[in-house]
C-alpha positions as CSV (number, residue, x, y, z in Angstrom):
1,X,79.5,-40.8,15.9
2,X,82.0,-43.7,17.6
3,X,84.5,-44.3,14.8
4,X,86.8,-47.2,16.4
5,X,86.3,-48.9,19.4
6,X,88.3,-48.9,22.2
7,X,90.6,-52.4,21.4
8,X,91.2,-50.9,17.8
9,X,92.5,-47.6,19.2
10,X,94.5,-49.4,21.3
11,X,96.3,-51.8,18.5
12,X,96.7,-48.5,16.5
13,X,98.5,-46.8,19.3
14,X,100.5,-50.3,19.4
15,X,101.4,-50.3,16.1
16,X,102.5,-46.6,16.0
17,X,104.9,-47.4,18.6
18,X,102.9,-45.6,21.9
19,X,101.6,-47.3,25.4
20,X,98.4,-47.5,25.3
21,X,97.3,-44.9,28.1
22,X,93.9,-44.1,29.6
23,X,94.8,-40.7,28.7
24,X,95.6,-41.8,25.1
25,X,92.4,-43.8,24.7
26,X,90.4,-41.3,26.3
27,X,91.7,-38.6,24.1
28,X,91.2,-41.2,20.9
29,X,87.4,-41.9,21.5
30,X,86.4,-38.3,22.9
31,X,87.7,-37.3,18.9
32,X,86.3,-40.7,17.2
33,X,83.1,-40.0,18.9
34,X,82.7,-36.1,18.0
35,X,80.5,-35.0,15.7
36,X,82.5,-32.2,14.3
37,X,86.5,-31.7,14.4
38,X,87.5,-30.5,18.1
39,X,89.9,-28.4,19.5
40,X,91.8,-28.8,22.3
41,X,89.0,-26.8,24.4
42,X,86.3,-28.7,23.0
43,X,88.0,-31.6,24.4
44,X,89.1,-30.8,28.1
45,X,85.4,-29.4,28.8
46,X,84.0,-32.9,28.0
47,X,87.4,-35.1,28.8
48,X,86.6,-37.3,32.0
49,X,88.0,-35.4,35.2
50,X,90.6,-38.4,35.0
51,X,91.9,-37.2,31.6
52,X,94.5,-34.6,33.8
53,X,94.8,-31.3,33.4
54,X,94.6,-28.8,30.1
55,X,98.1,-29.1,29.8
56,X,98.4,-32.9,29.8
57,X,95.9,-33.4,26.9
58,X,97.4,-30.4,25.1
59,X,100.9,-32.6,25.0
60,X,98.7,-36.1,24.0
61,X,97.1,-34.1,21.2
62,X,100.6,-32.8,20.1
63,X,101.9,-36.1,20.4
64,X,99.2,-38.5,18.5
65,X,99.5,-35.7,15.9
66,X,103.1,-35.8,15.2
67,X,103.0,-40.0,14.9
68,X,100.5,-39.2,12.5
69,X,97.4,-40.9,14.4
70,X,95.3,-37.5,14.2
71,X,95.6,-34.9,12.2
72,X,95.7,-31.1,13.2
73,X,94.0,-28.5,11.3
74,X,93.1,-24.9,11.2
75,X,90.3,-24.0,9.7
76,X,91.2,-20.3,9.2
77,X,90.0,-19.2,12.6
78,X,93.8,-19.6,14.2
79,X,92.4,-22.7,16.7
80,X,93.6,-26.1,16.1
81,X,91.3,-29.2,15.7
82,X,91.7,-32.6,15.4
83,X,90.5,-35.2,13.6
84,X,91.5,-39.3,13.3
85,X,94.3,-39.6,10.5
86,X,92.8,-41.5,7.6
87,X,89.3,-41.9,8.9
88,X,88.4,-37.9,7.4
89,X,89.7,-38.5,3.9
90,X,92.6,-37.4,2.2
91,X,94.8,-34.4,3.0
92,X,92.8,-32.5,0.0
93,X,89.4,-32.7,1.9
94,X,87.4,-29.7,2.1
95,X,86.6,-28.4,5.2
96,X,83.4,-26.0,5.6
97,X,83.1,-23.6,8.5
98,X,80.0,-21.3,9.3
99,X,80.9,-17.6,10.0
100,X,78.4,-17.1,12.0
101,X,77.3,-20.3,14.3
102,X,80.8,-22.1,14.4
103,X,79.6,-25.0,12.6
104,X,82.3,-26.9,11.2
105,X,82.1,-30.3,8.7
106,X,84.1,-32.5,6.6
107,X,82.7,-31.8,2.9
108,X,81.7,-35.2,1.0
109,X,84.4,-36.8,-1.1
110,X,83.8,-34.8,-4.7
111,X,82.1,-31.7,-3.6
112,X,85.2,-29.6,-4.4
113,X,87.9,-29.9,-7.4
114,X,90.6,-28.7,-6.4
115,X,93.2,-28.0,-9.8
116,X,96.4,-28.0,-7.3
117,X,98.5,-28.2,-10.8
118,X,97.4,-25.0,-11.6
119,X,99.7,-23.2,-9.0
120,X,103.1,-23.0,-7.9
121,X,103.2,-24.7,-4.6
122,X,101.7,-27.8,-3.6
123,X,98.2,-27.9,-1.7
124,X,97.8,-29.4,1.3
125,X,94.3,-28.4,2.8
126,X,91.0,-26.8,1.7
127,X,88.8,-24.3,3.8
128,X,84.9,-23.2,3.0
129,X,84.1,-20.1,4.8
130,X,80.3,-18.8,4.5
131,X,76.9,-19.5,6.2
132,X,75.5,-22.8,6.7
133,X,71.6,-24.1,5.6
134,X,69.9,-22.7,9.1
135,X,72.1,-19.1,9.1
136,X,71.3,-18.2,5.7
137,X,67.6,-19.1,6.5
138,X,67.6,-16.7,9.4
139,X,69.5,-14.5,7.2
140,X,67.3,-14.3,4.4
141,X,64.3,-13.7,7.3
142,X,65.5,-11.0,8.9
């Protein structure tokens, strides 16, 4: 799923200040185009051989993050993953996560209510952890 094309990414870089690399761009579609949130893995097995090493996206990752143009997030399995900032709703969207496959999605706005006034510090992100549809078929099978 493309998100932004390549001239918008590049005005957004613009705007936050940043050149507008092939290693940034590259790095911006590669995570506007995936299907699910990626992690820094995901991304240098599919990154173009021109995208430099490991290392070199790892610090472009770090970097888009902390000017706020993705957002990092941990899902509860310890691995980072990034997604566009502003493009995957708010910082209270839930995140669901299969325990068995991997699978890994951005809930729809209003599936979960959070009551953050309810507790003493402030919440900043939501994580679903169970089976998804085609696991808890096969579950149920078995």
């Amino acid at each position: 799923m493309r998100v932004l094309a390549s001239e918008t990414y590049r005005a957004l870089l613009h705007r936050h200040g940043l050149r507008a690399t092939p290693l940034r761009l590259a790095t911006l579609d590669l995570v506007g185009s995936s299907s699910r949130p990626p992690s820094l893995s995901d991304l240098h097995a599919i990154a173009p051989p021109a995208a430099g090493s490991r290392a070199s996206l790892g610090r472009c990752l770090a970097e888009l993050s902390w000017r706020g143009i993705l957002r990092r997030t941990d899902l509860g399995d310890h691995v980072w993953r990034y997604t566009l900032a502003g493009v995957a709703g708010g910082s209270l969207a839930p995140w669901f996560t299969c325990t068995r496959c991997e699978y890994t999605a951005l809930l729809p706005a209003g599936t979960v209510l959070v009551r953050a006034r309810t507790l003493q510090a402030a919440v900043t992100q939501v994580n679903l952890r169970g089976l998804c549809d085609p696991c808890a078929k096969t579950q149920h099978r078995a």
